[in-house]
C-alpha positions in Angstrom: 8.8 -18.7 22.9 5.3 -20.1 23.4 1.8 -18.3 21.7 1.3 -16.4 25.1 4.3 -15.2 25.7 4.7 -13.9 22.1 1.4 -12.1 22.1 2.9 -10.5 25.4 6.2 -9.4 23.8 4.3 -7.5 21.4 2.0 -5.7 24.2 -1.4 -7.4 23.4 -3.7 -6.8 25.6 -7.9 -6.5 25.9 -9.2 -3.2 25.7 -13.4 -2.4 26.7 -15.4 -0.1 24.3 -18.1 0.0 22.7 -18.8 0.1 19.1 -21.3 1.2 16.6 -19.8 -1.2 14.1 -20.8 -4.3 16.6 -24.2 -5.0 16.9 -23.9 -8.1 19.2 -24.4 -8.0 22.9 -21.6 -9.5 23.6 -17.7 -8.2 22.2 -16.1 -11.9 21.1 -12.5 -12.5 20.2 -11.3 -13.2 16.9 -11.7 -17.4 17.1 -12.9 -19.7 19.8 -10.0 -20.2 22.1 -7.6 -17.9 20.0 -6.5 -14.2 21.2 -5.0 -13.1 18.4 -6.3 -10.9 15.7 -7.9 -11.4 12.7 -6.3 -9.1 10.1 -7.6 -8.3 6.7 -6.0 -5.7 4.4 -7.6 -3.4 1.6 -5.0 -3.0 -0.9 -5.5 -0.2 -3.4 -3.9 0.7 -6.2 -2.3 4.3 -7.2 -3.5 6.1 -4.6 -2.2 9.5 -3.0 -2.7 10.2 0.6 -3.7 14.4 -0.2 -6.5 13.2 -1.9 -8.9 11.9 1.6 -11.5 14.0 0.9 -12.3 11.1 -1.2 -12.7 8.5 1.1 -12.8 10.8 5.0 -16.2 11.9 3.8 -20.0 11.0 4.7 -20.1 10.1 1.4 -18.1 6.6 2.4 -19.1 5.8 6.1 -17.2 3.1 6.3 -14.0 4.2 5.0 -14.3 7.1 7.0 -14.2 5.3 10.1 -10.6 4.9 9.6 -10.4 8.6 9.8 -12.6 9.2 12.9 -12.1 6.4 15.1 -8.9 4.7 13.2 -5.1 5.2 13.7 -4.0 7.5 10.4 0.0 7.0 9.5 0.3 10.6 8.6 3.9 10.3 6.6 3.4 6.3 5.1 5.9 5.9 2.3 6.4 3.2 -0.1 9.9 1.8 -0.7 9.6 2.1 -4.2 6.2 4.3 -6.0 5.3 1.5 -8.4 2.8 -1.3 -8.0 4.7 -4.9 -8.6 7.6 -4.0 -6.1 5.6 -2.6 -3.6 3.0 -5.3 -3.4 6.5 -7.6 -3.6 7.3 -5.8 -0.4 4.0 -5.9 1.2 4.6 -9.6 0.8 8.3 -10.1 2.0 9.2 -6.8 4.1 12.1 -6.5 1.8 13.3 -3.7 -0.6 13.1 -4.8 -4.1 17.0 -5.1 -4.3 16.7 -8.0 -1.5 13.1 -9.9 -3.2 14.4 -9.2 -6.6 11.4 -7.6 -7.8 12.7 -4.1 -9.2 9.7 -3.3 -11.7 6.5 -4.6 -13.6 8.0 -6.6 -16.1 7.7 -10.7 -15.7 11.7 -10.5 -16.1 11.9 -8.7 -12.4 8.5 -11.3 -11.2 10.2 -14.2 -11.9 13.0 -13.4 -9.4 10.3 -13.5 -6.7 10.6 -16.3 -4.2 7.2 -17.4 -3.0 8.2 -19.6 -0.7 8.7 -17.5 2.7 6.4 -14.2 2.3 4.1 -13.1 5.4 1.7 -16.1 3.9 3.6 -18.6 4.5 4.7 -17.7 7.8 0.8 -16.6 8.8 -0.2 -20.2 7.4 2.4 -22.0 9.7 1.9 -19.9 12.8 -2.1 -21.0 12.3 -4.1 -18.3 10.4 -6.4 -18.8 7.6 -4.9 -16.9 4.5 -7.1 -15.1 2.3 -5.9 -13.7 -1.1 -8.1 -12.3 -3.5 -7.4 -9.6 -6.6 -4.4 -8.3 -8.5 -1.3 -10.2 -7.2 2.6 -9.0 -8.7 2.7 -7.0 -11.9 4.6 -9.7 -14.6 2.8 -12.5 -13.2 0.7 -13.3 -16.3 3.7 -12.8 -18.5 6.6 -15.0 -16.5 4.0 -18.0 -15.9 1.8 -19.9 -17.1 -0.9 -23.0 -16.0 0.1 -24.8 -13.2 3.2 -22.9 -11.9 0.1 -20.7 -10.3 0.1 -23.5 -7.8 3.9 -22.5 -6.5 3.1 -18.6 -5.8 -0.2 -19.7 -4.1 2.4 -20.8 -1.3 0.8 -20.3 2.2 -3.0 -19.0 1.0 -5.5 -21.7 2.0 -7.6 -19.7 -0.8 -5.7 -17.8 -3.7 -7.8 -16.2 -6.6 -6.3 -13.9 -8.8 -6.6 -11.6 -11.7 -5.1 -12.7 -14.8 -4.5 -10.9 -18.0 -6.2 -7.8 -18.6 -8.3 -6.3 -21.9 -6.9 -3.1 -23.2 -10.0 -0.8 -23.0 -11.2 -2.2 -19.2 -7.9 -2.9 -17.6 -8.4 -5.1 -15.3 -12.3 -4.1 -14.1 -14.0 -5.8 -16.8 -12.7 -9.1 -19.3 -10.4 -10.6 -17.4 -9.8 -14.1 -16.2 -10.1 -15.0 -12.9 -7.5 -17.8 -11.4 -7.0 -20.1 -9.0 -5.1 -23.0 -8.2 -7.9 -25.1 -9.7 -9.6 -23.6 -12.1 -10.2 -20.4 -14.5 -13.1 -18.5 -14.7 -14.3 -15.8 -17.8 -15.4 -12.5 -16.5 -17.1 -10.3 -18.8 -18.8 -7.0 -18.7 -21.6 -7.6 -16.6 -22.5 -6.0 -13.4 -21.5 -8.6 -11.1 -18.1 -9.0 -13.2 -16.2 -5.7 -11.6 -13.1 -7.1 -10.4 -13.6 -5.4 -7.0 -16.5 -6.6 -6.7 -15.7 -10.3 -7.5 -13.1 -9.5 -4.6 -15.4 -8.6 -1.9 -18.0 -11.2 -2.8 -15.6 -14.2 -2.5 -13.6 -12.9 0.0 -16.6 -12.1 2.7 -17.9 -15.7 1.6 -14.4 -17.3 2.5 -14.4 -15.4 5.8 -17.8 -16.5 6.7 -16.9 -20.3 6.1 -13.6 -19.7 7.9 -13.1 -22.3 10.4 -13.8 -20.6 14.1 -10.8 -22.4 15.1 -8.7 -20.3 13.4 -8.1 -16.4 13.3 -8.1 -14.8 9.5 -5.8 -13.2 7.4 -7.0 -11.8 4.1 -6.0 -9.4 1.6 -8.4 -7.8 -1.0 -6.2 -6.4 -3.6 -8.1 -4.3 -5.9 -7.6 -2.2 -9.2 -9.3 0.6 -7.4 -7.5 4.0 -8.0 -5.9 2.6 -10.9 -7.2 4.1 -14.1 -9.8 4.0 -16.1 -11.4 4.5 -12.5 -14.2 2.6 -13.3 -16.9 2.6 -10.2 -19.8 -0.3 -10.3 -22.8 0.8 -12.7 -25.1 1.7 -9.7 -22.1 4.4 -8.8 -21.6 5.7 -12.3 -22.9 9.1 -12.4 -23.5 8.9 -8.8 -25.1 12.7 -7.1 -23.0 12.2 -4.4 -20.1 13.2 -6.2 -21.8 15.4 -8.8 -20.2 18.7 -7.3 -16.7 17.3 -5.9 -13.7 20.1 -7.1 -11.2 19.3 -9.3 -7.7 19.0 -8.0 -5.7 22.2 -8.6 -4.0 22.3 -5.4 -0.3 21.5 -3.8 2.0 21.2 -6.9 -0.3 21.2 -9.6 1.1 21.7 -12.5 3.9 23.6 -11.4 4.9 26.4 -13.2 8.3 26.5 -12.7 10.6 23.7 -12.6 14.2 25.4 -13.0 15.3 23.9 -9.9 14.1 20.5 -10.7 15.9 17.3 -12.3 16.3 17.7 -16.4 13.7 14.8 -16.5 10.8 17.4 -15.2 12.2 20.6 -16.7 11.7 19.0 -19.9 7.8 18.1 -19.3 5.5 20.3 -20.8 2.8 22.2 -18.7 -0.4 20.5 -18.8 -3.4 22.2 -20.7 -5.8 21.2 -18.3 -6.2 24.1 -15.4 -7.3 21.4 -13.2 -8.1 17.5 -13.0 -11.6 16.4 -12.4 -11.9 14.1 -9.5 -15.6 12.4 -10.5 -14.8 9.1 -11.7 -12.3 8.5 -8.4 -14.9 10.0 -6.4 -17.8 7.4 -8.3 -14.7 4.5 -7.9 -14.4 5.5 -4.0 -17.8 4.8 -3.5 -17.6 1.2 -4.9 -14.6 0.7 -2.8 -16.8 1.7 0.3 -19.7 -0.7 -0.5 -16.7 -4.0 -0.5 -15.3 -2.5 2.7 -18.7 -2.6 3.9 -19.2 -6.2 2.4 -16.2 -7.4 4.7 -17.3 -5.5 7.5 -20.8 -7.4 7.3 -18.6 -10.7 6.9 -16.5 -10.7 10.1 -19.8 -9.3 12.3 -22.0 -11.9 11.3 -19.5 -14.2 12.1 -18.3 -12.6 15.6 -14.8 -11.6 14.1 -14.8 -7.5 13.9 -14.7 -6.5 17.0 -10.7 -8.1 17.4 -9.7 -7.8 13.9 -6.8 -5.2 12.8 -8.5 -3.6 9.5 -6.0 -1.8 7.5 -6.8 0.2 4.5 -4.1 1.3 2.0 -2.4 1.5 -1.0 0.6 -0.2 -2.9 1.7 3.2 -3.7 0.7 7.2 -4.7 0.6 8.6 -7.8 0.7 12.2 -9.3 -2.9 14.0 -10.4 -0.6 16.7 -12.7 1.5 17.1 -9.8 5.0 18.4 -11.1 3.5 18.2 -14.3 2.6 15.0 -14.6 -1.4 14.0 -15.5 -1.0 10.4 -14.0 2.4 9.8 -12.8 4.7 7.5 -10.4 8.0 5.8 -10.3 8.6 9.8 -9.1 10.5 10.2 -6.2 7.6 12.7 -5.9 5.1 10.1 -6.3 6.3 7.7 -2.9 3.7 9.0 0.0 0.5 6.2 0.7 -2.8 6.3 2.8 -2.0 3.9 5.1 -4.7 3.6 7.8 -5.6 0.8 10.9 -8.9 0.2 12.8 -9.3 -2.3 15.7 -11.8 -1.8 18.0 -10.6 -4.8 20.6 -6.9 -2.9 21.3 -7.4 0.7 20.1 -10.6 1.4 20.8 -12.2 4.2 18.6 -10.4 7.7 19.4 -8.6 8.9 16.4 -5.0 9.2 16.5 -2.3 10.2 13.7 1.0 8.9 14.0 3.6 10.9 12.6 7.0 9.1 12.7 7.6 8.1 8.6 6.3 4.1 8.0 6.7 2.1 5.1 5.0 -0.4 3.3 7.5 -3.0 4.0 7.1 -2.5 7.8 3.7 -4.3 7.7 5.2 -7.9 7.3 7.1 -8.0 10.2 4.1 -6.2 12.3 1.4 -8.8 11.3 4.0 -11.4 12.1 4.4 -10.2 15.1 0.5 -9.7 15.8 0.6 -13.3 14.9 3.4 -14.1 17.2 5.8 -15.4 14.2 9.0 -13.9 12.9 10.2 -13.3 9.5 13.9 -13.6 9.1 15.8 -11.2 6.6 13.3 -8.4 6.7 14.3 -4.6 5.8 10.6 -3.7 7.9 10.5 -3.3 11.4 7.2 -4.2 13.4 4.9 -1.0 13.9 2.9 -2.6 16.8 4.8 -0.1 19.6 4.0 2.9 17.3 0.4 1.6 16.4 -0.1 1.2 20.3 1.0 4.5 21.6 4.1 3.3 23.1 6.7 5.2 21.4 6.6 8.2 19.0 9.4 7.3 17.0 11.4 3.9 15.8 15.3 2.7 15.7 16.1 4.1 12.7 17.2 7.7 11.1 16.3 6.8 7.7 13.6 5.1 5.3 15.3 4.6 2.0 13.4 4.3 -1.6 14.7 3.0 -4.8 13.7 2.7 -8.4 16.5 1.2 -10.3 14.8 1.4 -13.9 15.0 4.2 -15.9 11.9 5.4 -17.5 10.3 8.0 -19.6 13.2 9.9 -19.4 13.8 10.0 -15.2 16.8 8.3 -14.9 17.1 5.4 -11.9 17.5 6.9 -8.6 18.0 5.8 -4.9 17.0 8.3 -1.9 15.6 8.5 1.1 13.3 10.6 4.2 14.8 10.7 7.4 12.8 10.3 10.7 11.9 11.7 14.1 15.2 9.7 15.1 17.1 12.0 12.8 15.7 15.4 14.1 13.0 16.0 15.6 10.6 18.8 13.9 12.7 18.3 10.5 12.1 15.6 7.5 14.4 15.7 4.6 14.0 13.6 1.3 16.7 13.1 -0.6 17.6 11.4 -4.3 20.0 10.8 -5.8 19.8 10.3 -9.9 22.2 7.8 -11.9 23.4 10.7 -14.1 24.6 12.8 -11.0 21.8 15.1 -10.4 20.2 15.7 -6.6 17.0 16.9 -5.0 16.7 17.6 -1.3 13.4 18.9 0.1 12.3 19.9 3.8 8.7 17.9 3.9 7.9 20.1 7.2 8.2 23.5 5.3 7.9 22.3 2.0 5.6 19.2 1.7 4.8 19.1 -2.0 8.4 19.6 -2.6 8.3 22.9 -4.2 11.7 24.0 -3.9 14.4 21.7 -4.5 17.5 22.9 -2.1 20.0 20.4 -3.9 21.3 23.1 -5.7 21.5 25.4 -2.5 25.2 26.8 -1.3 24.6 26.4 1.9 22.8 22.7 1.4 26.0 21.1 0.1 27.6 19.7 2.9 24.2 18.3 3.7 23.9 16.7 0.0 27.6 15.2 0.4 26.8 13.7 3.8 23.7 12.4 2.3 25.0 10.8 -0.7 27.7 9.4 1.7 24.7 7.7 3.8 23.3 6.5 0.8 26.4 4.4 -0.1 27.3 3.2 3.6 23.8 2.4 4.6 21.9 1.2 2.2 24.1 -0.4 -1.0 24.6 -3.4 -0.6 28.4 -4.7 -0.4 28.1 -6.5 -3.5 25.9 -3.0 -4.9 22.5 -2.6 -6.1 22.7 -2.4 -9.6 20.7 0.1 -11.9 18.9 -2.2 -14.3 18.4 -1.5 -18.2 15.3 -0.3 -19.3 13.5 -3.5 -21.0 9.9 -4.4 -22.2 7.6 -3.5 -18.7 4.2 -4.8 -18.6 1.4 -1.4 -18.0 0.8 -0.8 -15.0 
């Protein structure tokens, strides 16, 4: 199938509006002689979606834009809530079980294949790849020197973070790497890690060859703790009288219908959690955005380029109990947000059917009229343009095949819009036997666990049935010993 035919099959087509964020006369396409998109993703990390209010606010106008005039991906899950498979999976479209990256340690990285991801294919199908910030968990531990070069596969520019200092994570002392060379960061302004992100990336998209359209990724550290913001955010009035978060499952008081795992965590001390520093941190985050933004005007790219604005997975503010948590079944829900002004114009819409994070491979493939072979993600693009309400599919599974801190490994899944419409289950099932089964329309911050429920059982058999027909693999995914996990 030839380029225009492609872009056809996936329904792309020019739509007229007009745009505050486009201050030429004229609306060009993404590069001379080249109708497809440019696409650039900001990648966050340990983010959850019922926090907005910290970036849908005045206070960040140009992350709210995604939430007035953007497309919002209102039940966005991630196939597994911790950072190095997800990212694995924003790079393949595959469950962990299927890239081989199962957790954070270098053991699982050095399974990864680098050598067909959504880079690799956007490289051959003619884009400009752009990487830039925190790559796979276990990458610093499973190689070393020059073996960079072989996971820079398919990115015409690939700079990373490497190591990280114990007090800072990875916001201040760090080294920065690329296929060439390694650079010191220290503790200076200009050394933030997000903000060495936006700076090279909007450099690299302004000496982009037009010829080409772009694809870039900033990765950042952003929502991870400490939660460090840049020094001219720190203390910031803007968020001087934000609330703390007390709200949805806050330190739930009780737990008797929950897994042994949570029944045995303590109740926090803290009535609430103060939201400052993430609220300081989300206005650094806005300023990059901006950065790029600037980037792809100046150089005639915004007004055709998909923006996407997300993260690798959620995380738990005292939710359930836990101060900071993921790897939670709880914990699986991301923002996941898309602005472009050249095919959805700017009217807000919220798409509703579940998404994951491994769906957005095959979708900027197909953007890029490319096709990834042996993906678990489907292509969004007839969702993200209105044509459908719903996909091919009943279920969206998760997995987290490492035990930890007590939660034993567990595989589940939320059904979709294709398995009843106006009812979403999630359901898990623990290596040691034990269930939990929520109804996300009546119960979204999965209160009350129904696993337990007489009249639930038949549904909790079928489930568990699913579970093994649908989503083990014939040869079985296997539930991996606990080992020595990098920090995430």
């Amino acid at each position: 199938m030839g380029l225009k035919a492609s872009l056809a099959a996936v329904g792309l087509g020019a739509v007229a509006c007009a745009s505050s964020f486009v201050p030429m006369a004229s609306q060009p396409v993404a590069a001379a002689n080249d109708p497809r998109p440019n696409i650039v993703v900001v990648y966050l990390d340990d983010v959850n979606p019922i926090h907005r209010r910290l970036w849908c606010t005045d206070r960040t106008p140009n992350l709210s834009a995604f939430c007035k005039k953007g497309v919002e991906f209102k039940n966005a899950v991630a196939a597994t809530p911790i950072c190095g498979p997800a990212r694995a999976s924003l790079l393949t479209g595959q469950y962990g079980h299927s890239n081989g990256v199962t957790d954070n340690s270098g053991e699982t990285f050095s399974r990864f294949d680098p050598s067909s991801t959504i880079a690799t294919e956007m490289s051959d199908a003619g884009y400009h790849t752009l990487f830039a910030g925190k790559y796979i968990n276990g990458m610093p531990i499973a190689i070393e020197g020059t073996q960079l070069k072989r996971y820079a596969r398919g990115w015409k520019q690939f700079g990373v973070i490497w190591k990280r200092h114990k007090q800072y994570k990875s916001f201040y002392k760090y080294n920065w790497k690329t296929r060439y060379d390694t650079i010191w960061k220290g503790t200076k302004p200009r050394d933030h890690s997000t903000r060495v992100v936006g700076n090279r990336l909007a450099k690299q998209i302004r000496n982009a060859p037009r010829s080409k359209p772009v694809f870039a990724v900033a990765s950042v550290y952003s929502g991870h703790t400490p939660n460090i913001a840049y020094p001219e955010h720190v203390g910031s009035n803007q968020c001087k009288g934000i609330a703390p978060w007390s709200g949805g499952a806050y330190n739930e008081k009780d737990v008797s219908d929950k897994p042994a795992y949570i029944r045995k965590t303590p109740l926090l001390k803290a009535k609430a959690q103060s939201m400052r520093t993430r609220c300081e941190e989300m206005l650094s985050v806005d300023k990059m955005v901006g950065q790029l933004k600037k980037a792809l005007q100046s150089d005639q790219r915004f007004y055709n380029t998909l923006f996407v604005f997300m993260a690798d997975n959620g995380v738990l503010l005292g939710d359930h109990r836990k101060p900071a948590g993921k790897r939670w079944p709880h914990s699986i829900p991301i923002p996941m947000y898309m602005l472009w002004l050249k095919e959805l114009g700017t009217t807000r819409r919220v798409v509703k059917e579940p998404v994951l994070d491994l769906d957005l491979a095959p979708t900027f493939c197909a953007l890029a009229g490319c096709k990834m072979d042996d993906v678990d993600g489907q292509n969004l693009w007839p969702l993200i343009r209105g044509k459908r309400d719903r996909l091919d599919r009943r279920y969206i599974f998760q997995e987290h095949l490492h035990p930890n801190d007590g939660m034993p490994p567990w595989t589940g899944f939320v059904t979709t819009r294709s398995y009843a419409t106006g009812v979403r289950w999630q359901f898990v099932e623990y290596r040691n036997g034990e269930h939990e089964l929520y109804n996300l329309v009546t119960d979204p911050r999965r209160l009350k666990n129904l696993a337990n429920k007489p009249a639930q059982q038949q549904r909790v058999a079928d489930f568990s049935r699913v579970l093994r027909d649908q989503f083990m693999k014939p040869d079985g995914v296997g539930f991996l010993p606990a080992s020595t996990f990098e920090i995430d």
